[in-house]
N, C-alpha and C positions, 0 to 999 in steps of 0.2 A: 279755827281749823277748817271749817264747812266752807267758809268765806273765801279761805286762801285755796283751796281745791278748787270749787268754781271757778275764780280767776285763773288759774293753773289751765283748767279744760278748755276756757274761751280763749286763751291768749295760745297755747296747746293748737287750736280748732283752728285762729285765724293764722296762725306761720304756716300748719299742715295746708292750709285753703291756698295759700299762698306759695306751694310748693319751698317752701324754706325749711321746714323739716321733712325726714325720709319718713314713710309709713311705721316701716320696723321702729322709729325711734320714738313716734307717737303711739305707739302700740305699747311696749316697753313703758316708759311714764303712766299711764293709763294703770296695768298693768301693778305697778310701785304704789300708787294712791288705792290701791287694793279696789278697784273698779273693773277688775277679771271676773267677778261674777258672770256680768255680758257677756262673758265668753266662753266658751264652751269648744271642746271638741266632739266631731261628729262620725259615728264610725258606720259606714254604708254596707250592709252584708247582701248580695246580689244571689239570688236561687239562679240556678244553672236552666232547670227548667222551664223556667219563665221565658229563657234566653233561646232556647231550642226549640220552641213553637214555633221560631221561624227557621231558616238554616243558620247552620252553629258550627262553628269547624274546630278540631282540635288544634293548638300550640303548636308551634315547633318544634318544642321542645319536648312534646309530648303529652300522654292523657294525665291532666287534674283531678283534685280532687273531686268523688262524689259527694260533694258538702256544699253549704253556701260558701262563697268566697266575695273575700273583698274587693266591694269596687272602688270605695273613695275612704280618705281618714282626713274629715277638713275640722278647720278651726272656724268656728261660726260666729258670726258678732249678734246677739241679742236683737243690739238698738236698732240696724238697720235690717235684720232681720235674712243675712244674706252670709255667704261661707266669707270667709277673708282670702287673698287669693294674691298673687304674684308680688310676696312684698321681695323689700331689698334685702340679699343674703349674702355671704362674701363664702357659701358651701356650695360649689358648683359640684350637680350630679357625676357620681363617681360609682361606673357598676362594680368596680373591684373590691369597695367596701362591703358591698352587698353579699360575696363571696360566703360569710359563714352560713348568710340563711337562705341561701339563691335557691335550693332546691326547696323547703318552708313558700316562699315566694311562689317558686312555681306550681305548688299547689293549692292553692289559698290566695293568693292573692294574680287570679290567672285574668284571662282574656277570649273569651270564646267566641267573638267574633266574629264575623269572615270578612274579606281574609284572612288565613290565618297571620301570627306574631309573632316573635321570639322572649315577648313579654321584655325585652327593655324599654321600649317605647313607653309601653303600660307605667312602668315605673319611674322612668325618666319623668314623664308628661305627670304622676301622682305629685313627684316631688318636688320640679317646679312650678306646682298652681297651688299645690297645698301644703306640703313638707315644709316649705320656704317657712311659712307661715304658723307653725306650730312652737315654734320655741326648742326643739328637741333638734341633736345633732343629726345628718342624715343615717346611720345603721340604729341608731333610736327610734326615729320615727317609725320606722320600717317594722321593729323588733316590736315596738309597741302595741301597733296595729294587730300584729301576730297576737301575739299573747292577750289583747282583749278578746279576740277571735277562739281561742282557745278556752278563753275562761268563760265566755260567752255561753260556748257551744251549743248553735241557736237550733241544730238540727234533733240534738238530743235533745234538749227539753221540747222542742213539740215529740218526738218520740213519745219519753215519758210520759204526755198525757195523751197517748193515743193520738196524733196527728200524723200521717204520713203521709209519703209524695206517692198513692195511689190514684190520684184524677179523684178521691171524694172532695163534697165541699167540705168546708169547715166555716165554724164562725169565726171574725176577724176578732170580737171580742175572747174569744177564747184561745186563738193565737196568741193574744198581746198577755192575758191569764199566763199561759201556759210558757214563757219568758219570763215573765216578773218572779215567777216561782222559782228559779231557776238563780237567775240575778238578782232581783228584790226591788227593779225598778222596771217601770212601764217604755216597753218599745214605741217605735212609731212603725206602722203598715202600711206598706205599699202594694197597690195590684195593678195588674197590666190588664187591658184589654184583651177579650176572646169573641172567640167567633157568637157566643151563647152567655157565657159568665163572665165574669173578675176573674185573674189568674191570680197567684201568690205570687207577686213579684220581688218586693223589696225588705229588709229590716232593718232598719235604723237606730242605732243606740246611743245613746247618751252619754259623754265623759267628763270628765273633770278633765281643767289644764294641767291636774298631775301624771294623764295620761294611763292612770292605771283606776282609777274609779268610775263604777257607773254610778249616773244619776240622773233623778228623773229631767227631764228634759224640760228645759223654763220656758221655752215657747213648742207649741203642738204643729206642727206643717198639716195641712188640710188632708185630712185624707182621702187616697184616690180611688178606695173599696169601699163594696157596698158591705150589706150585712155578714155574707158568706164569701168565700173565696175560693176555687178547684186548688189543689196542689198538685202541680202535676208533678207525674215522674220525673227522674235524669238519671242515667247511665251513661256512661263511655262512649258504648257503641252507635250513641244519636250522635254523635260528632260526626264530619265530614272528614274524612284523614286524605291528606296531601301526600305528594312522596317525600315533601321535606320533611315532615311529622314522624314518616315511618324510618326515615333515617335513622333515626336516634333508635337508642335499645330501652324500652321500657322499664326494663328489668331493673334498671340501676338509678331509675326515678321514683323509687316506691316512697310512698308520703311518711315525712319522716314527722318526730312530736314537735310543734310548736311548742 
């Protein structure tokens, strides 16, 4: 059986090498001989504040949430140690699917960039670099994200232990503590550079390809914090608002339960 696998992977290797199989179909195979271990999905959660140390403009569509929010949900391959990324999909981006959780979306899964967005772009360009690539239909992928994010909820467990987005430091080790307790598996941490310290920039979690479990993460990405890291604030009002932004009525944007 080990024999016939191997054979499988190299003859697998040299048609893929040889552009005579599509990726999706080599992935899939892979996949079937239960060698999904190597893969994993990767759920990206972006602080807002990290983002506003430089200028930062509200949506189009209006103000986001004050939480982390998603910035990426990729499928990552182990062995090469890299996301997997524009394979072949026969689901071309469709925002009218999106319709049940478009407002979810707009808060959570935002873009505070400048210029500002109207956050399809954001999710178009999510779903084909990394959606394609998950195995899940598109309002799945989307819905998925959500609801890890929810059950995550990376804001309230540093809460819980006393971590908040006051500009104190805090220890990275106690960040990553103050998550596992929460979920029961170790994040990965990311910081941004500041004018003096590490900012709190990034958190990384770990999934199963069932899309709904965390787990610990089989390979660690180097991290880019030191010992401590500032948290800084985020409010609303650090947004830059456009007139296209103030169009819209806030009112009927209020963040609804993932």
């Amino acid at each position: 059986m080990a024999r016939g696998t191997i054979l499988l992977c190299l003859s697998l290797g040299l048609l893929a090498a040889a552009n005579a199989v599509p990726f999706d179909f080599y992935y899939l195979v892979l996949k079937l001989i239960k060698l999904k271990r190597w893969i994993y999905l990767f759920l990206c959660t972006q602080w807002p504040g990290s983002i506003c140390s430089d200028p930062c403009c509200m949506p189009k569509y209006g103000y986001p949430s004050e939480d982390f929010y998603i910035e990426s949900f990729q499928a990552f391959d182990v062995s090469i140690n890299k996301p997997i990324v524009r394979c072949r999909n026969s689901e071309s981006f469709d925002i009218k699917k999106l319709d049940p959780i478009e407002n979810s979306l707009k808060h959570y899964w935002s873009n505070i960039n400048c210029p500002p967005t109207d956050g399809v772009d954001t999710w178009k360009s999510a779903w084909n670099s990394y959606g394609v690539c998950s195995g899940l239909k598109q309002l799945d992928y989307f819905e998925a994200a959500l609801d890890l994010m929810k059950k995550a909820g990376v804001l309230v467990a540093l809460s819980e232990q006393g971590i908040n987005a006051d500009m104190d430091m805090y220890s990275t080790e106690k960040i990553k503590w103050a998550v596992r307790q929460r979920i029961g598996v170790e994040p990965v941490v990311q910081c941004k550079d500041g004018p003096f310290v590490k900012r709190l920039d990034k958190i990384y979690l770990c999934v199963d390809t069932d899309a709904k479990t965390f787990i610990e993460c089989p390979k660690l990405p180097a991290t880019t914090c030191t010992e401590a890291a500032c948290f800084q604030p985020f409010h609303n009002w650090m947004l830059n608002s456009t007139a296209a932004a103030a169009a819209f009525d806030s009112k009927i944007l209020l963040p609804t339960d993932i």
